[in-house]
N, C-alpha and C positions, 0 to 999 in steps of 0.2 A: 396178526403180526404184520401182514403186507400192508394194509390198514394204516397202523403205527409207524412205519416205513415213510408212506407218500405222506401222511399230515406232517415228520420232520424235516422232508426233503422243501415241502412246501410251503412250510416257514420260513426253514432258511433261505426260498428263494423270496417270498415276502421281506423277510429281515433287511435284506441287499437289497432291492429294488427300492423299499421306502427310507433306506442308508444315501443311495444314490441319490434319490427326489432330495431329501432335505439338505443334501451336500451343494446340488444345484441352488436352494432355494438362498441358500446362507450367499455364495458365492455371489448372485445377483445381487443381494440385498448390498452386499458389500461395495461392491461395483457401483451402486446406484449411490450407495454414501460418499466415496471418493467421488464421483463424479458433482453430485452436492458441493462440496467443500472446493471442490479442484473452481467451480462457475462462480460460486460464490467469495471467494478469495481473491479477486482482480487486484493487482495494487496498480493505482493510479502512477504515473509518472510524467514527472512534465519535462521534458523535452526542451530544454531551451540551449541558444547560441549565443557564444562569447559574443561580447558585447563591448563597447568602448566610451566614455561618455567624458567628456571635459569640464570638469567646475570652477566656472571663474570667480575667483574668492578676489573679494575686494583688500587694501595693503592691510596687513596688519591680521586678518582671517585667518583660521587653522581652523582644520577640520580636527575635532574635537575627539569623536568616536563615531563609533558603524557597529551597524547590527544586523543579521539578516534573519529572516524567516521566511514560509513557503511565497509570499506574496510579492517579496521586493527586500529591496536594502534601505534602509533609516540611516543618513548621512547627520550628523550635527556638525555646524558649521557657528565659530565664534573666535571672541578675542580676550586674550588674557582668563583662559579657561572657562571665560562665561560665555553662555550657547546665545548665538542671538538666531539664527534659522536651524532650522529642519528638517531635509529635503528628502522624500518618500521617492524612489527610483525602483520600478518595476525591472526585473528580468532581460526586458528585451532594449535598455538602456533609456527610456524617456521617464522624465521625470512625473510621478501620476500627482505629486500633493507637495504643497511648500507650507511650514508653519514657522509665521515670524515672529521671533521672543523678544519681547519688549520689555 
């Protein structure tokens, strides 16, 4: 009987100790997945400053439409709705590309 006593006492101290191990083991695991996704998640952001840039349109010019995306602003530049340039304008206000529509 005393026998049968210490084998259930010392289960259930087994049961708990290997309860605790694999509580720890989960916890780390988890830890170590956030920290995964947390390093690998960066979002880039660019950082840029108002800018001011003047375009001298010859008589008669209207700038047409504008478009922007991550690289710069697409300026079109023409008369009587028809584009005759094109002017690529980076971010930091200089102009990186001009395309002339003939």
């Amino acid at each position: 009987m005393i026998t049968l006593g210490v084998l259930i006492v010392v289960m259930v101290f087994v049961i708990i100790i290997a309860s605790v191990i694999k509580y720890n083991e989960q916890k780390s695991a988890e830890a170590a997945l956030v920290e995964k996704y947390q390093t690998n998640q960066t979002v880039a952001v660019k950082v840029t400053k108002p800018f001011e840039i003047s375009l001298k349109l010859e008589d008669g010019q209207k700038i047409i439409s504008t478009s922007s995306s991550d690289e710069g602003i697409m300026v079109t530049i023409g008369q009587n709705g028809n584009a005759q340039k094109i002017l690529l304008i980076d971010y930091s206000g200089k102009i990186t590309g001009t395309i002339n529509v003939n």
